[in-house]
C-alpha positions in Angstrom: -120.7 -66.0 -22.5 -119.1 -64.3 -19.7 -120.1 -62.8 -16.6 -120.4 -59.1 -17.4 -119.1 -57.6 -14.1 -115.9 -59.5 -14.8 -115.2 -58.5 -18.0 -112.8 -55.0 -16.9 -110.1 -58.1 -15.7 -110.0 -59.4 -19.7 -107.8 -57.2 -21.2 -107.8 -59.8 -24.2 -111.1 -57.2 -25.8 -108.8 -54.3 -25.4 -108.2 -52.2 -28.7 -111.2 -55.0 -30.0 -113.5 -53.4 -32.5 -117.1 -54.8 -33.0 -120.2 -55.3 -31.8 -121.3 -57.0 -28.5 -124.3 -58.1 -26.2 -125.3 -57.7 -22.9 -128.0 -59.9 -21.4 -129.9 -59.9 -18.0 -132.3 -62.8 -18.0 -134.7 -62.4 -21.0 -133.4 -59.0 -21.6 -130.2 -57.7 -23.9 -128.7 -54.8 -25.4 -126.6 -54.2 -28.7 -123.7 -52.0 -28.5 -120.5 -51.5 -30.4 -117.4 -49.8 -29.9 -113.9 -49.1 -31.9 -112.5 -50.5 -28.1 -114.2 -53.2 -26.8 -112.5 -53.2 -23.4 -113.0 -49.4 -22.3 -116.7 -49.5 -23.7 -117.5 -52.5 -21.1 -115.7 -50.9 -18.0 -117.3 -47.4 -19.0 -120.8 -49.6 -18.7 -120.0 -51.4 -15.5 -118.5 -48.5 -13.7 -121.8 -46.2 -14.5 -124.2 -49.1 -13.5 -121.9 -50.1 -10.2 -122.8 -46.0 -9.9 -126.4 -45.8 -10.0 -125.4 -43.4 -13.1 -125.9 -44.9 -16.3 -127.2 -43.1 -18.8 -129.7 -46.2 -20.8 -132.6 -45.7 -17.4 -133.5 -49.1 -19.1 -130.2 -51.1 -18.8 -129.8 -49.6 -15.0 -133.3 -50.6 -14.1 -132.8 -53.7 -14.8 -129.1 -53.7 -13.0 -130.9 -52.6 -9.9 -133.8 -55.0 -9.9 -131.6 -58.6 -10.9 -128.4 -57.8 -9.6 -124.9 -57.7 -11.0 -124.1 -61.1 -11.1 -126.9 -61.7 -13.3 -125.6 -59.8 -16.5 -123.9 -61.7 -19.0 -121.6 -60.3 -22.1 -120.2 -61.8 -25.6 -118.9 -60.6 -28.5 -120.8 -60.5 -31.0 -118.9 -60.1 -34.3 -115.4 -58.0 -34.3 -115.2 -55.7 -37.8 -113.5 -52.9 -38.6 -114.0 -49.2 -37.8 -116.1 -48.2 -41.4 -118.9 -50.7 -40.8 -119.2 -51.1 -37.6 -122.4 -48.3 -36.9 -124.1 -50.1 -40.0 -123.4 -53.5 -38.9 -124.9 -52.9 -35.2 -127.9 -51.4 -36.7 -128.4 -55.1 -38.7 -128.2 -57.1 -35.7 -130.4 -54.5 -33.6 -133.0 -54.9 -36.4 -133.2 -58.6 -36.7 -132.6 -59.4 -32.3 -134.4 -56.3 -31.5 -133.3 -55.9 -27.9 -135.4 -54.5 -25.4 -132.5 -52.6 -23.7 -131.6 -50.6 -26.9 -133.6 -47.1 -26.5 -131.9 -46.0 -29.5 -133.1 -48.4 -32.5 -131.6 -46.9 -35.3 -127.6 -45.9 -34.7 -127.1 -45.0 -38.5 -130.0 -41.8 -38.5 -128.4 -40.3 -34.9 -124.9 -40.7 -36.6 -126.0 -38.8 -39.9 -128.1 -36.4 -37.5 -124.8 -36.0 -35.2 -122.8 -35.3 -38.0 -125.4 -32.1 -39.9 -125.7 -30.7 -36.5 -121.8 -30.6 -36.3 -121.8 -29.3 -40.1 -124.4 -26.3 -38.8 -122.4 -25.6 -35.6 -118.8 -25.3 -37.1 -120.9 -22.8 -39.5 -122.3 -20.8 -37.0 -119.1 -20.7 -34.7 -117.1 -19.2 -38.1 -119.7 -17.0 -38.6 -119.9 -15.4 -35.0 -116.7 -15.5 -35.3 -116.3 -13.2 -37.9 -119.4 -11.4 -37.1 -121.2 -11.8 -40.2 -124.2 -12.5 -37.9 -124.9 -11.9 -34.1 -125.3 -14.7 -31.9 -128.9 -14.7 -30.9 -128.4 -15.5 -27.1 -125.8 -12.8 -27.0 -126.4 -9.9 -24.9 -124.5 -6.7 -24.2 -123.1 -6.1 -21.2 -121.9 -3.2 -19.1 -118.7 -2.3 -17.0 -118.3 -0.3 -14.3 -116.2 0.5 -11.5 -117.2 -0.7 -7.4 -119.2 3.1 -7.1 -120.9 2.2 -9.8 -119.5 4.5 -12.5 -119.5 3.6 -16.5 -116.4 2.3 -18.2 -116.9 -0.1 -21.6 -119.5 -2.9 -22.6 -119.2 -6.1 -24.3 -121.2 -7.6 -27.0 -121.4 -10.8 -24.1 -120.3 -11.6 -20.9 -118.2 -14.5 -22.8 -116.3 -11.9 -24.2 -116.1 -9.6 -21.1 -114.6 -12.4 -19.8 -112.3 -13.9 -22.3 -110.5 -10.0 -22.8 -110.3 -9.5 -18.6 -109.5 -13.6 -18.0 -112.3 -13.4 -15.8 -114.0 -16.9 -14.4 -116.5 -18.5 -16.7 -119.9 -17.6 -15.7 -119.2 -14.7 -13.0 -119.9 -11.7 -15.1 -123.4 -13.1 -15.8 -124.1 -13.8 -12.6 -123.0 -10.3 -11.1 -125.4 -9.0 -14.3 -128.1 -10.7 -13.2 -128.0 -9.3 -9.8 -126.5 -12.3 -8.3 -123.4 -10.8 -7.0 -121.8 -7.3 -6.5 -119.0 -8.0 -8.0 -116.2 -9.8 -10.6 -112.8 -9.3 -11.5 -112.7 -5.4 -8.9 -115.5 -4.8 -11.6 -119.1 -3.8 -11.2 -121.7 -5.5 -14.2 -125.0 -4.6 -15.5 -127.0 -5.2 -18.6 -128.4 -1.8 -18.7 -126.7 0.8 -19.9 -126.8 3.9 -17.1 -124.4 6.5 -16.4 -124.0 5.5 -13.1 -125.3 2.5 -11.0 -127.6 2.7 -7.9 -125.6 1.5 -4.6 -126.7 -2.5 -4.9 -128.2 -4.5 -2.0 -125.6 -7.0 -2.5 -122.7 -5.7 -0.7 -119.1 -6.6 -1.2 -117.6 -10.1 -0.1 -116.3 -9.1 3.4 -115.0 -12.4 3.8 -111.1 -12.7 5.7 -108.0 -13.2 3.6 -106.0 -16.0 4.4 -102.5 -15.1 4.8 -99.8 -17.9 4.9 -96.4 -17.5 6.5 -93.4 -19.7 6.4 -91.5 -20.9 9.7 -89.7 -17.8 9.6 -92.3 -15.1 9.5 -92.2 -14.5 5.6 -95.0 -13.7 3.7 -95.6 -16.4 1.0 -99.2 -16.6 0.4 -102.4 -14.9 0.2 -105.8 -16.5 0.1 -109.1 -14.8 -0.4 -111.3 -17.0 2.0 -111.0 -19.8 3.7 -113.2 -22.4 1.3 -110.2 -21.5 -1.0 -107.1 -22.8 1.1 -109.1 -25.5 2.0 -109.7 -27.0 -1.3 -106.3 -26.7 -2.1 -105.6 -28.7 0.8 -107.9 -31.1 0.7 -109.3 -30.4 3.9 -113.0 -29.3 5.1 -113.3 -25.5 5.5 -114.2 -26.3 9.4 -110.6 -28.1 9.7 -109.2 -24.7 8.2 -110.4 -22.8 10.4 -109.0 -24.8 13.7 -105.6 -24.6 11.7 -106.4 -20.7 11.5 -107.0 -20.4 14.9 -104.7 -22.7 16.6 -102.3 -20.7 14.4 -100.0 -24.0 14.6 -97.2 -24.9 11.5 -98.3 -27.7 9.4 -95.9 -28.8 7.0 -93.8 -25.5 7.7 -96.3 -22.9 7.1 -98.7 -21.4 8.9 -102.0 -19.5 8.4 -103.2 -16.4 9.7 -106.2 -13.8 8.8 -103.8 -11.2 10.0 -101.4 -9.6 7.4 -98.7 -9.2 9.6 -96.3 -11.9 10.9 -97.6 -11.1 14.4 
């Protein structure tokens, strides 16, 4: 039995189908994987984390300590019994770290909820039914005038290549506006003036050593993820109004 935390230096499991167990003291969990290897660092990364997702296996990480897990191998087979095969030995070890006791029902459940979505999907698809959580929405202009709706925001935003999520949000009352477009889900012939106003944040406008032009950036949090800097940082850059890897950045849209 080997020390668990050491296992992601023993490439010898890799491409390793089977079953395996973890133990902590009296405790242990059954697992299995078609890949030995990447299942066990996928465990000790999430537990070195504070992230894993079995509350019981982590709970016990916490309270005994790394160095107190142990792994083996329990039985290598191949890739069509291996689900039924760690279902027998969960049945006759019955380990306390398994919250899931019975492997073979969540597969068969997995798989007729992955039957009933690919159904669904076609279906909506071909709008033989209407999805359910669906809901028209409407377009207008920045004064508020109508243009078009959508049967969803999905599909507002698929047909304008609009950021996931952003049309909802401005529908909702969230925002004033996405993609130069105003959004409601009621239809009017013309929306009231909103109490969000527009973004009035800066543009970022990037010039290279010679005065040219060669970027634009809407705000500043968006130049500074692309960099990899804080937006704080940015903004001395901004203002300095220095050259930093032979470009510099202005909120004015002139070279000046």
């Amino acid at each position: 039995m080997r020390k668990l935390i050491l296992e992601c230096f023993h490439k010898d499991l890799n491409q390793k189908c089977g079953i395996y167990r973890i133990s902590c003291n009296e405790h242990s969990y059954i697992g299995s994987s078609i890949n030995i290897y990447y299942r066990l660092k996928r465990h000790i990364s999430d537990l070195l984390k504070n992230k894993h997702a079995n509350k019981y296996m982590q709970n016990a990480f916490n309270k005994y300590g790394k160095d107190s897990f142990n792994f083996e191998v329990i039985e290598e087979c191949s890739k069509t019994v291996l689900i039924n095969t760690e279902a027998a030995y969960i049945e006759s070890m019955s380990p306390d770290l398994n919250f899931i006791q019975n492997p073979v029902a969540v597969i068969h459940s997995n798989e007729t909820l992955l039957k009933i979505s690919a159904t669904l999907k076609e279906a909506y698809a071909s709008k033989r039914i209407k999805n359910p959580i669906s809901k028209t929405v409407y377009q207008y202009n920045i004064n508020g005038f109508y243009l078009k709706s959508y049967e969803s925001c999905a599909e507002a935003e698929k047909q304008l290549n609009l950021p996931k999520g952003k049309v909802s949000r401005v529908a909702s009352g969230k925002g004033f506006s996405c993609g130069h477009y105003r959004w409601s889900y009621e239809l009017k012939n013309e929306l009231k003036e909103s109490r969000i106003k527009p973004d009035k944040t800066k543009k970022v406008y990037v010039y290279d050593e010679n005065n040219n032009l060669v970027q634009e950036w809407q705000r500043v949090a968006n130049v500074a993820s692309n960099l990899g800097i804080s937006q704080s940082a940015m903004s001395i850059r901004i203002k300095k109004g220095n050259y930093y890897d032979g470009l510099r950045y202005s909120f004015n849209p002139g070279p000046g």
